[in-house]
DRENPATI-399996 format. One record per residue (C-alpha): x, y, z. Coordinates in steps of 0.2 Angstrom, whole numbers, plus 5000, padded with zeros to 4 digits. Last residue first. Example, Ala and Ser with C-alpha at 12.3 -4.5 7.8 and 13.67 -1.06 7.14 Angstrom:
DRENPATI-399996
5068/4995/5036;
5062/4978/5039;
This chain:
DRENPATI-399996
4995/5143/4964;
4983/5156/4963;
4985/5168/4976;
5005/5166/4983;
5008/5161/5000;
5009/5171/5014;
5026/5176/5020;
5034/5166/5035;
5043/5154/5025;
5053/5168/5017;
5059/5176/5032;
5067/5161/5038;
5075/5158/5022;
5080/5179/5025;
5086/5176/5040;
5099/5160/5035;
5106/5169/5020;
5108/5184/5030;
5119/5177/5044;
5121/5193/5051;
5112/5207/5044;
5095/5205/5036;
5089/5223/5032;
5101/5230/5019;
5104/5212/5013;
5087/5211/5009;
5085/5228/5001;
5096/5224/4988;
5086/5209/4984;
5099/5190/4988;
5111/5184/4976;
5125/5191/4985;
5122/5181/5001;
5131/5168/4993;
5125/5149/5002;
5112/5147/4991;
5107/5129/4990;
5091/5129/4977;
5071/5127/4980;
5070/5140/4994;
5077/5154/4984;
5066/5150/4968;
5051/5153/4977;
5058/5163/4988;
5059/5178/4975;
5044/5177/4968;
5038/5177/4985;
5048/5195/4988;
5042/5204/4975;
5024/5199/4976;
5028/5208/4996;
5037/5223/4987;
5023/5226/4976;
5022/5244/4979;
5031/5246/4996;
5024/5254/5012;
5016/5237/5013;
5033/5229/5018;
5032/5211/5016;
5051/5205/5013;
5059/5221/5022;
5045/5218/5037;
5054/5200/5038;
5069/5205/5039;
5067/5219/5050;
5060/5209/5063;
5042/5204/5063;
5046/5187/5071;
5039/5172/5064;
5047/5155/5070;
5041/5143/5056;
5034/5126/5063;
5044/5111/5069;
5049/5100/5054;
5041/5083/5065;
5054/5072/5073;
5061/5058/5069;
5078/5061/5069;
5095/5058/5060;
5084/5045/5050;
5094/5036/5035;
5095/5035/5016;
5098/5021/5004;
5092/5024/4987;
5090/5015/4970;
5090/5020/4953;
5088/5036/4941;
5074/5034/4929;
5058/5025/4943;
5066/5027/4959;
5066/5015/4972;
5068/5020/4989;
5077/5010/5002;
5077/5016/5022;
5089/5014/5035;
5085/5012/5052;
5093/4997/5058;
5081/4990/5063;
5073/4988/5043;
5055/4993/5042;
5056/5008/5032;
5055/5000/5012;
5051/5012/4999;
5041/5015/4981;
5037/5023/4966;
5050/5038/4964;
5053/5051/4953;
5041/5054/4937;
5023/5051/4933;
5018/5070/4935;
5013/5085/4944;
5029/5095/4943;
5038/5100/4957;
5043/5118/4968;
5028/5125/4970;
5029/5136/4953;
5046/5126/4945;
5063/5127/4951;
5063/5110/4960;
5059/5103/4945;
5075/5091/4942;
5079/5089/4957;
5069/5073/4960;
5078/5063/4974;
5066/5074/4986;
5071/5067/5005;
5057/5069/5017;
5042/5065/5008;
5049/5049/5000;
5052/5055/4980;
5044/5069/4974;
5040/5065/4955;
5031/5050/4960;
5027/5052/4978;
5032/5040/4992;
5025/5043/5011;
5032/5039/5025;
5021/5038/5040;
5027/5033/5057;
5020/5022/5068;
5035/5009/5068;
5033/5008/5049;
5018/5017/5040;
5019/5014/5021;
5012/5027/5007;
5013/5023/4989;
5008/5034/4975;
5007/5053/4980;
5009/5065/4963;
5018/5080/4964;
5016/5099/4972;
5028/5103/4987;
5020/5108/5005;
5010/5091/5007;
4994/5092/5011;
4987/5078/5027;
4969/5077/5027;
4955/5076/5039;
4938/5063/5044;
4936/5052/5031;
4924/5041/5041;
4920/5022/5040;
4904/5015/5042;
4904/4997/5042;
4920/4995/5048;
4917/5006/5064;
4933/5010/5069;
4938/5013/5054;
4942/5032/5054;
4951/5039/5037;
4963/5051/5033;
4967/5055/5016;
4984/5058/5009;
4985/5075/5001;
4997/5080/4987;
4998/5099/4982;
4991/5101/4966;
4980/5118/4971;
4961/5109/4967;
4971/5092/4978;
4955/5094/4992;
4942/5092/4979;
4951/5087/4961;
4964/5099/4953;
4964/5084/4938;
4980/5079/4941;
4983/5081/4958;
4967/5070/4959;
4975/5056/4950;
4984/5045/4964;
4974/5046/4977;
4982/5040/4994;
4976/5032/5009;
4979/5033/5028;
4970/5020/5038;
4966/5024/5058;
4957/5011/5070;
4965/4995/5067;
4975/4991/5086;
4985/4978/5081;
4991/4983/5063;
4994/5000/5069;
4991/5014/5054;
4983/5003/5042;
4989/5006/5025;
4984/5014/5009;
4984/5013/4989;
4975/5022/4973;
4960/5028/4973;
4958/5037/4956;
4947/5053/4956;
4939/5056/4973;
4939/5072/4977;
4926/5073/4992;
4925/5054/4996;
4921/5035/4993;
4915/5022/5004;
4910/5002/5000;
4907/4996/5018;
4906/4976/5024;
4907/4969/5007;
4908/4949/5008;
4912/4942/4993;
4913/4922/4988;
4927/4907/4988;
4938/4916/5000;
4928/4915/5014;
4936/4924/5028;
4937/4935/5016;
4927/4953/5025;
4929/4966/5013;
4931/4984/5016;
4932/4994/5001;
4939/5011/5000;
4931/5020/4984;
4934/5025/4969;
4947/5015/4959;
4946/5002/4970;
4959/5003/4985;
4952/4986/4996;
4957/4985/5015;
4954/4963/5017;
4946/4960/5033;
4950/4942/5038;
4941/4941/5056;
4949/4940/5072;
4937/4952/5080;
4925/4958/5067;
4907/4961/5077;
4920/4969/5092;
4924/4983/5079;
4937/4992/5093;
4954/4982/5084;
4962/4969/5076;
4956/4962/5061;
4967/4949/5055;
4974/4957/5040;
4975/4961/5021;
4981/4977/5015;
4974/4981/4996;
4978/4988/4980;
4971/4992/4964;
4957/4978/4966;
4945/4978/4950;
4927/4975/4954;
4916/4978/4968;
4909/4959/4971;
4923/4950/4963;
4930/4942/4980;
4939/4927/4973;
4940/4910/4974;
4955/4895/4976;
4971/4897/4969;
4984/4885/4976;
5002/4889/4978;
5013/4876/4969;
5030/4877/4979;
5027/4888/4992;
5020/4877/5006;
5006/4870/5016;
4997/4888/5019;
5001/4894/5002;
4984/4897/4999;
4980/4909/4982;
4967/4922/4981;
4961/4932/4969;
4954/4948/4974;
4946/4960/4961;
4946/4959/4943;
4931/4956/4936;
4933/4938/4944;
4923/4931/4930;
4933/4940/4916;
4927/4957/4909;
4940/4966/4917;
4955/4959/4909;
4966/4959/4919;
4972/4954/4935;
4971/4970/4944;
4973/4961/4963;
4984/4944/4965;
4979/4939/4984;
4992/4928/4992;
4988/4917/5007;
4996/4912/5025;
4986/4917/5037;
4999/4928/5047;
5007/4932/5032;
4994/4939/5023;
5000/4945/5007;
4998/4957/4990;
5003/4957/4972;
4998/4971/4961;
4993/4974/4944;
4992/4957/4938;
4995/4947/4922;
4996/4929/4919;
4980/4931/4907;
4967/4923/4918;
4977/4920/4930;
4984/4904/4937;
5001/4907/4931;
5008/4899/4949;
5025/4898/4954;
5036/4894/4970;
5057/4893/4976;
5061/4899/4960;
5077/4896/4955;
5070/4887/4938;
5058/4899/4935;
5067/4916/4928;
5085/4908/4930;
5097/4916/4942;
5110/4929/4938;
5122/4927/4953;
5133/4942/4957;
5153/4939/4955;
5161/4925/4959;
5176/4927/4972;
5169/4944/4978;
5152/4942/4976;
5151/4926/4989;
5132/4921/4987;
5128/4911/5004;
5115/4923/5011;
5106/4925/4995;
5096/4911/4995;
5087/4913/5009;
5080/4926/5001;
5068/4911/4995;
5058/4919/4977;
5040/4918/4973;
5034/4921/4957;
5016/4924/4951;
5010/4927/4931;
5022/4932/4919;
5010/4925/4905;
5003/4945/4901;
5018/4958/4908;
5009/4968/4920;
5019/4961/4935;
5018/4951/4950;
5031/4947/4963;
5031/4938/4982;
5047/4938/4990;
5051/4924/5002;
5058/4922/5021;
5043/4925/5029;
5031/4932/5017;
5036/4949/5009;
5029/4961/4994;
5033/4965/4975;
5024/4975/4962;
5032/4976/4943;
5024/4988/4930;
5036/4996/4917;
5037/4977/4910;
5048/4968/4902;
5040/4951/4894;
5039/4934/4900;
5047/4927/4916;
5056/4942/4921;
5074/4939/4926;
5081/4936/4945;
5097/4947/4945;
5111/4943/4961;
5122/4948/4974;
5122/4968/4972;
5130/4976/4987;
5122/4992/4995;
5130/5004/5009;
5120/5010/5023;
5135/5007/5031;
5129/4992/5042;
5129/4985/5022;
5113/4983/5014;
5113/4968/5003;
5107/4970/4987;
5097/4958/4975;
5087/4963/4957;
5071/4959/4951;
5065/4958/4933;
5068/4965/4916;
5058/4983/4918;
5064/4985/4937;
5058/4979/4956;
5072/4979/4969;
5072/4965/4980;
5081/4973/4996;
5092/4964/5010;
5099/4967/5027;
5109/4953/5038;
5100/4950/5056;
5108/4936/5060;
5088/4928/5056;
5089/4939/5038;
5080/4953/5037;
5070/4956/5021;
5066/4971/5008;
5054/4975/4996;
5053/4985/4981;
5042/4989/4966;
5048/5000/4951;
5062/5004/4942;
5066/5008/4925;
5076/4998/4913;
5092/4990/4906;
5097/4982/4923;
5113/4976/4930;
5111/4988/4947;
5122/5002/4940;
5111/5003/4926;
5099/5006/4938;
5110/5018/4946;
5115/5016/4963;
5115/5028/4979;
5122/5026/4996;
5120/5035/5013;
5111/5048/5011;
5105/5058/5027;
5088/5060/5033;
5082/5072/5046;
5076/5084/5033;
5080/5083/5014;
5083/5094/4997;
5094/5084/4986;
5110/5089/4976;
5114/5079/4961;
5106/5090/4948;
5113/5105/4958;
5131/5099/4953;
5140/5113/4964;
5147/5099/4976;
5143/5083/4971;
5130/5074/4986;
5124/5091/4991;
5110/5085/5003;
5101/5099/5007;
5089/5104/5025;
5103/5114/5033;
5115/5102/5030;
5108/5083/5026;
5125/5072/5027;
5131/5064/5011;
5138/5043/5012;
5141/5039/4994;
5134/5045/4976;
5137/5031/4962;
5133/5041/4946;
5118/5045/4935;
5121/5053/4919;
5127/5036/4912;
5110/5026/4917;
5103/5033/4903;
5082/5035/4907;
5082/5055/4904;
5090/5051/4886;
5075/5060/4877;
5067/5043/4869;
5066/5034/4884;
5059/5048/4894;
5044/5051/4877;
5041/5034/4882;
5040/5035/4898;
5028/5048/4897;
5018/5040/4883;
5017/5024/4896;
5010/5036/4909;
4995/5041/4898;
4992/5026/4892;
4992/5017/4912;
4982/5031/4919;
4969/5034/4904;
4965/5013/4904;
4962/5016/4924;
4949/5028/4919;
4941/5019/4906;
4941/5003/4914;
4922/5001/4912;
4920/4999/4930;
4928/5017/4932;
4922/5029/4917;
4905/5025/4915;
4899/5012/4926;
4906/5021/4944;
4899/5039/4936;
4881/5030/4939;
4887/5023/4954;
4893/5038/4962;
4899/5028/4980;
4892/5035/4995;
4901/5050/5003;
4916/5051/5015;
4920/5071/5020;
4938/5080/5029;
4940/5091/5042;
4960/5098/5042;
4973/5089/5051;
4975/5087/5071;
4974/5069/5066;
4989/5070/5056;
5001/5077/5070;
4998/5064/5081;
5001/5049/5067;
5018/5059/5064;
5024/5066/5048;
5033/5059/5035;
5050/5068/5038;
5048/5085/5026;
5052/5093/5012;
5052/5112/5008;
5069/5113/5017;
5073/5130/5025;
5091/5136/5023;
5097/5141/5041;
């Protein structure tokens, strides 16, 4: 069969048989130049503003080129929503499409962005999809299908940067934008909407809010996160860097309601916050049973924090590692049981950093077992070069989301597929997911195309290639051959990144030497050749 180059988010097993990896101290000299300083961070955001931008300005952001695509199985690792339209076929593995929606679509006039999704106590389905000009409602039908009930504006400007997350019935949502500060939103509201006799609501930016706060120091924020179990907000990246709180965790108690969430400290002791995952510790670290440990992404480092005082900041480890060049976003890999956090880094693609030198995304494993000294102790690579940006671990599997690549086991991005290990490293694709639904489907949010509901045919790990030196596979590599074998990889790198189903595309002496099902022997053949030097 046609071999996918993407792949189910692998298994927690199969990531700690990954390769050795290395924690180091913090650079701190390097920390003051280009990461406390902001000029790091400050490169990121112009540099994917130019992007979009330049997106905007070439048509790649018209909804009109994007149509609804229904219910598409994936067939020998592709999902061929159109038949013949290869910008609307998908590589895949053990995830079918079940729906798609442009943005436009959707009632919005931008990009996307964050997402989030709730279940509802009859156990109804619904997403808050983050875009430029606010937040919009779907229901997703048993089908997998989804149904837009309603559009919750942006309270001040549009934004390319809009974060959401869940607490109990609510959706939490920051953004960029300066005075849009913190809006909290009842989902219970949705259950009621009747689109069919009136349409999708369109709800006012503050006035359906179920809770608000502007308690920032310029309204803005990069990311938005929760503990519900102790009821708090934190607001992380609120900007600008040089005010009292530099920007790292603000926090916000919402413990005797929603409605005027309260701000009480921060923890400014490391600087600004990218992200972070906030629990009660759980876990082998006996000194830190029960505690409120607070996972901190921060540019360069993992940063621990213990905030069971929210009025100071309590640093229990401050950790970077080999390739550290942006440190973007993780998650804890069993919530009750905190020993293993997976972590992504958004910029060392870019930069052909330590473990990413060859563009192929890593997610970084780490050991916390021992809070105070925690170990980066393998990697994960992906087989397809993009950029990783969010990665979420429901039901104790990992599925990772990659700009330019979408979730790693459906790539909504065909765009590049074509290109030297099949994707571009770049801003483009998809920025976030929601897996925790029970009934197994999953929502990805695309950043130029729309939304995305898929779901798992299996969970099972892409099982390793089969490599028998038949005469297919001698054909490929044959050594007898002057340049036969960088024939033959030139040639699989296009073959596996399109559908072929003619075998008269395939070398002369391919279809000589792979009878049968040729299509099918020489994919196989192809993912048992050794990769290229120098890609």
């Amino acid at each position: 069969m046609v071999r996918s180059v993407v792949q189910l988010g692998a298994s927690l097993g199969l990531l700690a048989a990954a390769a050795m990896g290395k924690e180091m101290a913090v650079d701190e000299a390097r920390a003051a130049e280009f990461y406390d300083s902001g000029v790091v961070h400050e490169e990121i955001m112009n540099h994917k503003m130019e992007l979009w931008a330049a997106e905007r300005e070439s048509g790649v952001r018209s909804s009109d080129q994007y149509p609804e695509l229904g219910y598409t199985p994936c067939v020998d690792g592709w999902i061929e929503a159109i038949p013949g339209d290869r910008n609307n076929t998908f590589r895949c593995f053990n995830f079918d499409l079940t729906h798609f929606l442009s943005h436009g679509a959707l009632g919005s006039s931008g990009a996307g962005s964050g997402s989030w999704g709730w279940v509802s106590d009859d156990g109804r389905e619904f997403v808050a999809i983050g875009q430029e000009d606010g937040t919009t409602f779907v229901e997703i039908t048993s089908e997998g299908k989804m149904v837009k009930l309603a559009h919750l504006p942006q309270v001040s400007a549009i934004s390319d940067w809009r974060e959401l997350r869940g607490y109990k019935n609510y959706v939490v949502i920051g953004s960029e934008a300066v005075a849009h500060g913190i809006q909290i939103f009842d989902m219970t509201r949705l259950l009621d909407i009747d689109v069919e006799t009136t349409g999708p609501v369109q709800f006012d930016a503050v006035s359906d809010l179920a809770g608000y706060t502007n308690d920032l120091p310029i309204g803005r924020s990069h990311n938005v996160v929760v503990n519900e179990e102790l009821d708090y907000i934190v607001a992380v990246g609120a900007q600008p860097r040089n005010d009292s709180c530099l920007p790292g965790l603000i926090f916000f108690d919402i413990s005797e309601g929603v409605e005027n969430p309260k701000r009480l400290g921060c923890a400014a002791g490391d600087g600004y916050v990218h992200d972070a995952h906030c629990l009660v510790y759980r876990g082998p670290d006996k000194r830190y049973d029960g505690k409120d440990i607070c996972y901190g992404y921060n540019e360069d480092s993992l940063t621990i924090y213990d905030v069971s005082d929210k009025f100071t900041t309590n640093i229990i480890s401050r950790t970077s590692y080999e390739g550290v060049n942006y440190t973007h976003q993780g998650w804890v890999t069993d919530v009750n049981n905190q020993e293993f956090l997976l972590m992504n880094d958004e910029r060392d693609e870019r930069y052909r950093a330590g473990p990413a030198s060859d563009q192929f995304p890593v997610v970084y494993i780490w050991d916390i077992r021992d809070l105070a000294n925690p170990k980066q102790t393998g990697i994960y690579k992906y087989k397809t070069k993009a950029i990783d940006h969010n990665l979420y671990i429901p039901r104790r599997h990992c599925f990772p989301v990659d700009v330019r690549l979408g979730a790693a086991w459906i790539d909504i991005y065909p765009e590049d597929d074509n290109l030297p290990g099949g994707g571009i490293v770049e801003f483009v694709g998809s920025w976030s997911s929601y897996g925790w639904f029970p009934s197994g489907h999953h929502f990805i949010n695309t950043i130029e195309r729309g939304a995305f509901v898929v779901k798992p045919t299996s969970l099972k790990c892409p099982p390793p290639p089969v490599c028998n030196a038949d005469n297919c596979l001698r054909a490929l590599r044959s050594n007898s051959v002057k340049g036969r074998l960088e024939e033959s990889q030139d040639f699989c790198a296009g073959y596996t990144a399109n559908l072929i189903k003619e075998s008269s595309v395939l070398p002369a002496y391919a279809q000589k030497a792979c009878t049968g099902d040729a299509v099918s022997r020489v994919s196989s053949a192809c993912s048992c050749l050794p990769t290229p030097t120098g890609v």
